[in-house]
Steps between C-alpha positions, in 0.01 A plus 500: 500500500553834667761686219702202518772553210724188491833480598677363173290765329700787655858334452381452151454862467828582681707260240634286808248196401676413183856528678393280760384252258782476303738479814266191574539312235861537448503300821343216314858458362609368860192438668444624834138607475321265764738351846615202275777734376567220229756704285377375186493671138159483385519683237734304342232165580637395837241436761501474866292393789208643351565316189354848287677639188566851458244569319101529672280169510162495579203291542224743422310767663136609549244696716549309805256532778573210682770749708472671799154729563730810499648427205222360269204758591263514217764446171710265648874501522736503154660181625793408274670154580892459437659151433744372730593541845788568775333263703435120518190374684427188493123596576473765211173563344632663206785267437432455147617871434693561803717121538471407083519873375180450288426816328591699180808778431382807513712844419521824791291699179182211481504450874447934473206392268361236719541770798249749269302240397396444886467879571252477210283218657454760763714263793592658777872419521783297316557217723870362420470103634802345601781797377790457680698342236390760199468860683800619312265403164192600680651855605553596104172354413365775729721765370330384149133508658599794639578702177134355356283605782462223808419682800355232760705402771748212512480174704791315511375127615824311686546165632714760734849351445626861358838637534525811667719656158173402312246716723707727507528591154148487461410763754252747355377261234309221729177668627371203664739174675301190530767207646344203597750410823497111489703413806625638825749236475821498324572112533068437388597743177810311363306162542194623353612791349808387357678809617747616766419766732130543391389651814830672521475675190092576483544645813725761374300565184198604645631738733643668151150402349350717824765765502423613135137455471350465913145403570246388267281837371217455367264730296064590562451198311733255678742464249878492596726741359800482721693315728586198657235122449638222660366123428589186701399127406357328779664137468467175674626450809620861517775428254453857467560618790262727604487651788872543391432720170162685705765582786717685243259710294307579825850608695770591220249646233172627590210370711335736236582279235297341264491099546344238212513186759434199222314218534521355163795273533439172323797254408663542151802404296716328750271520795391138545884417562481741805264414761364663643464728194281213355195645672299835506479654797248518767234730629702524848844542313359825335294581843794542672663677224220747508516495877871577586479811208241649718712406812792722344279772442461474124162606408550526099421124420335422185430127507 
């Protein structure tokens, strides 16, 4: 990358990383981190939508390259995977860590280590999968990797439902936003999603996701460093909404930005109960996906 320095690398150096972070986890004490505003104590073992303690869970991380080109290049990505969820899909492919909280505690100093351990293995990045409900954690964890050396850029990997307060706070520490925007439909997210306002809300947080970071950059070798990665599941019977969520990164975002249109959806966990979320898609459904992106004038597709 081109002299990239990352961001949480100079608010380290001014001091203001560590403030943030403990700011952000004093908020753990009435949570308000993610748009569920549940008002629970976690540190004192209640738990809200999420169901997560206070403390980190995770399932495991690796060298991932099973991510996005940009992201995996040559190392692969430092994919670490957190346990729990602020979402409920009933078609989730990870729902053993994200609906049953699978996974092990981990403290904000071994998640540092884990963070080094990955720089070591030479990845490009230190992809942060499903956050949302830990980026107060996640913040000092950085602070910690910070003080021992990491110096790769930051992914932060969202099912999108983020509160504004949230992305806020973490301004100048997230190199690289990757939401996946599931719906363009409020009504299709609280029945699939088990949310209110999902459209509402991810609307909102990628324009703050844009504002902070913009378009994706890329270096000589075609690795991102910076900016803004949208995915979108292509489901069944456009569940998802397409042409919808295409509409709004193409009009309210950037028809610069970069676009993962998906066409791995196959039914899981609670999926068979849904039809038509009992079947993979077709080759026309994700045709016509493909198709109205270049319509809009997005031209960044990886698929």
């Amino acid at each position: 990358m081109p002299d990239y320095i990352p961001g949480y690398i100079k608010l380290y150096k001014k001091g203001e990383l560590k403030k943030r972070a403990d700011e952000a986890l004093k908020r753990l004490e009435n949570c308000d981190i993610c748009p569920h505003n549940c008002r629970v104590d976690r540190t004192k073992g209640e738990r809200g939508r999420c169901g997560a303690p206070s403390n980190l869970i995770i399932s495991g991380f690796h060298r991932h390259f099973g991510e996005e080109k940009v992201l995996v290049g040559d190392r692969g990505s430092g994919t670490i995977f957190f346990s729990n969820c602020n979402l409920s899909c009933v078609f989730c492919q990870n729902c053993d860590i994200s609906c049953y909280g699978e996974g092990y505690e981990i403290s904000e100093k071994k998640l540092a280590d884990v963070m080094i351990r990955l720089q070591r293995y030479g990845c490009h990045n230190i992809n942060l999968v499903s956050p949302s409900h830990y980026w107060p954690n996640i913040m000092m964890a950085v602070y910690y990797a910070a003080l021992k050396g990491l110096n790769i850029p930051i992914v932060y990997n969202t099912g999108g439902y983020d509160a504004l307060s949230a992305l806020k706070s973490l301004d100048g520490i997230i190199d690289i936003y990757m939401p996946d925007i599931k719906f363009s439909d409020d009504k299709m997210g609280e029945k699939y999603a088990g949310v209110k306002g999902y459209f509402s809300v991810t609307k909102k947080a990628v324009k703050e996701m844009y504002r902070q970071t913009g378009d994706l950059k890329v270096d000589k070798r075609g690795i991102a460093y910076r900016g803004l990665l949208v995915r979108h599941l292509i489901l069944p019977d456009d569940i998802s909404g397409t042409k919808g969520v295409l509409e709004f990164i193409a009009n309210d975002i950037s028809k610069n930005t970069y676009v993962n249109l998906m066409d791995q959806y196959y039914p899981a966990h609670r999926a068979e109960d849904y039809p038509p979320l009992n079947r993979r898609i077709t080759a026309n459904e994700f045709q016509r996906a493909v198709e109205t992106a270049a319509k809009l004038g997005l031209t960044r597709l990886e698929k």
